[in-house]
N, C-alpha and C positions, 0 to 999 in steps of 0.2 A: 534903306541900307546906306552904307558907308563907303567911299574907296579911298585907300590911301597907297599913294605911289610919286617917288621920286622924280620921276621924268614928267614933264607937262605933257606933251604929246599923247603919251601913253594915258596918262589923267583923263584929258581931256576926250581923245576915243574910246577909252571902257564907258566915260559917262554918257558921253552920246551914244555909244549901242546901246547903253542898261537903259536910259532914260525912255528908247523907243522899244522899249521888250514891254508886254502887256503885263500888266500885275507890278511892275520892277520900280519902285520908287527911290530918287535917289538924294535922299536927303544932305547928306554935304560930303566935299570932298577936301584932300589935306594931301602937300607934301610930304607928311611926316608925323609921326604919333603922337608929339606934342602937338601940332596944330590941327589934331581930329579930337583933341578933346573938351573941347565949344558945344559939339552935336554928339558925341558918343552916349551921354543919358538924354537923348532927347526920345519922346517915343513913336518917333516916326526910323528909329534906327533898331531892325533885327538882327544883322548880319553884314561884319566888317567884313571885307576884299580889300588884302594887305598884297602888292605889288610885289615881289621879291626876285625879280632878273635883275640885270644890270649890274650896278652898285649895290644893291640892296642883296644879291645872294651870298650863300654862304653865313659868315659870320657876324656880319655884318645886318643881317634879314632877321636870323636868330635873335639879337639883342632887342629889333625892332620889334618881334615877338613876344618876346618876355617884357618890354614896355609896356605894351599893348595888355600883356594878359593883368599886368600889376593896375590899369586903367578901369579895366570894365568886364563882367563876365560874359558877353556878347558874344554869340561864336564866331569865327574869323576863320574865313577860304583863302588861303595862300595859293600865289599866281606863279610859276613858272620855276618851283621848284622838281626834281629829276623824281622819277617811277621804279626808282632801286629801294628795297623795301626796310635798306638800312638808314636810309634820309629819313622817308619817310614815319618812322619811327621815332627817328631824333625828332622830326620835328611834331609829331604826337605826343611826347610828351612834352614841348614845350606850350601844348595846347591848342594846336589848329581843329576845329571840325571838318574840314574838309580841304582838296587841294587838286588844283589843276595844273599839268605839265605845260610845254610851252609848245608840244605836241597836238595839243587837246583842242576842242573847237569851241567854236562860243556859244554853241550848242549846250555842250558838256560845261560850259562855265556856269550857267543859269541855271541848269540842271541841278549843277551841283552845290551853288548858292540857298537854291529852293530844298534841298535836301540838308545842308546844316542848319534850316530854318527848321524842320523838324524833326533836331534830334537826329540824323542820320549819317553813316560816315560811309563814302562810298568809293570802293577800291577793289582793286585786282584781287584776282585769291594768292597770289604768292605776297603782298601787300600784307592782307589778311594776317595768314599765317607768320608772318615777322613779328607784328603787333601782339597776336595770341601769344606768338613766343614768349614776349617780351613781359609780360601782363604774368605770365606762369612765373619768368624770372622772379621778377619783382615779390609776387606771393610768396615764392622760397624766402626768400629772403626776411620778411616782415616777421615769416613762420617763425625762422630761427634767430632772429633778433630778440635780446632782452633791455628790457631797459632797466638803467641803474637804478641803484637805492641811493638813494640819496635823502639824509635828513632833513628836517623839519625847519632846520636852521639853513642847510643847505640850497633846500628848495625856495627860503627867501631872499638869500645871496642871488642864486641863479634869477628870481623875478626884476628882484633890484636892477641887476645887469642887463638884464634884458629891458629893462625899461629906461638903460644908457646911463646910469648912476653910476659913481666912478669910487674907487674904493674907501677914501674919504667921506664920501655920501654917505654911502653905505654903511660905515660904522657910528655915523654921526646920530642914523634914522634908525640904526638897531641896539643901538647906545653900548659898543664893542670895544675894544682897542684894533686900531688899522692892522698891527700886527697878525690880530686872530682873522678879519678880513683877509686878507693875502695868504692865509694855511688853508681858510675854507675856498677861498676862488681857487687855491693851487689844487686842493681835492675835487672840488667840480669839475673843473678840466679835464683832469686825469679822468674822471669816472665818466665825462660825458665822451672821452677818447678823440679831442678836439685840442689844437694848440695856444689857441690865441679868446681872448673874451668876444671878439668879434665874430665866433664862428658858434657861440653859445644858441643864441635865438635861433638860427635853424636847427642846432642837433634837439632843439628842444620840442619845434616842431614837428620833427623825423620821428623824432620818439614818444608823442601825443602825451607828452610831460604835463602833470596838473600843477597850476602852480598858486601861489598865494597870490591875492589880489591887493595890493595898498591901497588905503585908502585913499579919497580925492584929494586931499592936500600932500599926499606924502614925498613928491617933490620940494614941500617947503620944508619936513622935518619932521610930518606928520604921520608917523605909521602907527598902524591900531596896536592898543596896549595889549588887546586880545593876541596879533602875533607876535609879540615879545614873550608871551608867556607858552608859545607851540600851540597854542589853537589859533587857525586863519580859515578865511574860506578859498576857495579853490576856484581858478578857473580854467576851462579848457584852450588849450593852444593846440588849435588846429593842424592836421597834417595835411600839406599841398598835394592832391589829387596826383595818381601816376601818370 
């Protein structure tokens, strides 16, 4: 396992309990998210223990979390975040497996380490019940989402963009006028109901958008003559887990 926590002290005594707990290996520890990521694909690491009192709670713990999750699919026990069932939510969906109060004993720390090692998420029933809520919301929601239609030309603007190509680019590799570029990214927007070209890649994500794929060179100039003429191939853009 892994710990990562801002204070030395704190560093320093979770490693020393974990290291004398039988089974509990502690393969490296770290200030901070970027300096756990040396040992976070090593495979002697199952499960991060992310610190989050002090300095690190709140919003500040969260960013650390979404760090972390952009780093490694590892599950991660958060330390000393509150047992109100609407934190713990928030911080469910930023992707903790599991999490101990500051309440909690060091008992229940390892316990609960051992249990996001298998897949398990362990919590009060009013906890519980927040999370179910939350998971129903979310279904309503996906239920009565549609996604746009968006054309065949449309859908390579949006991959273009998404792969950070700037409107010039993009007319240059679809052999356009800038002008018809700037009608077609003004209708993506519109249709993806998003303001800015920087907020495209996620709506595109949210909404499991297939998109053309360019080919290896098409950074230099090189898109396939196949999508110039409306046939491409497709590839999935994944939507980030609830």
């Amino acid at each position: 396992m892994a710990v990562i926590s801002p204070v030395r002290i704190y560093l320093q005594g979770l490693t020393h309990l974990l290291r004398a707990e039988p089974g509990v290996q502690v393969a490296g520890t770290a200030s901070g998210v970027g300096g756990a990521e040396a040992f976070l694909a090593g495979a002697a690491v199952d499960v991060v223990l992310l610190d989050m009192t002090g300095a690190m709670a709140g919003e500040r713990g969260l960013d650390a979390l979404y760090r972390l999750a952009d780093r490694t699919a590892l599950p991660c026990v958060v330390l000393g975040i509150s047992d109100r069932p609407d934190d713990v939510v928030t911080y469910a969906e930023a992707g903790i497996a599991g999490y101990v109060t500051n309440e909690s004993s060091f008992t229940d720390l390892v316990e609960t380490l051992r249990s996001a090692t298998r897949g398990e998420f362990n919590c009060r029933a009013g906890v519980a019940a927040g999370l179910v809520g939350r998971l129903a919301a979310l279904a309503s929601v996906h239920r009565g989402a549609q996604a746009p239609r968006l054309t065949s030309r449309e859908l390579q603007i949006v991959a273009l963009i998404e792969s950070g190509h700037a409107n010039k680019e993009i007319a240059r590799l679809l052999h356009i006028q800038l002008t018809t570029v700037k009608n077609h990214v003004h209708n993506v927007l519109e249709k993806l109901g998003v303001g800015s070209r920087g907020e495209v890649a996620a709506a595109v994500r949210g909404l499991r958008l297939a998109l053309p794929a360019p080919a290896a060179g098409s950074g230099s100039g090189n898109w396939p003559s196949s999508d110039r003429s409306g046939s491409f191939a497709l590839r999935r853009i994944s939507a980030p887990s609830p």
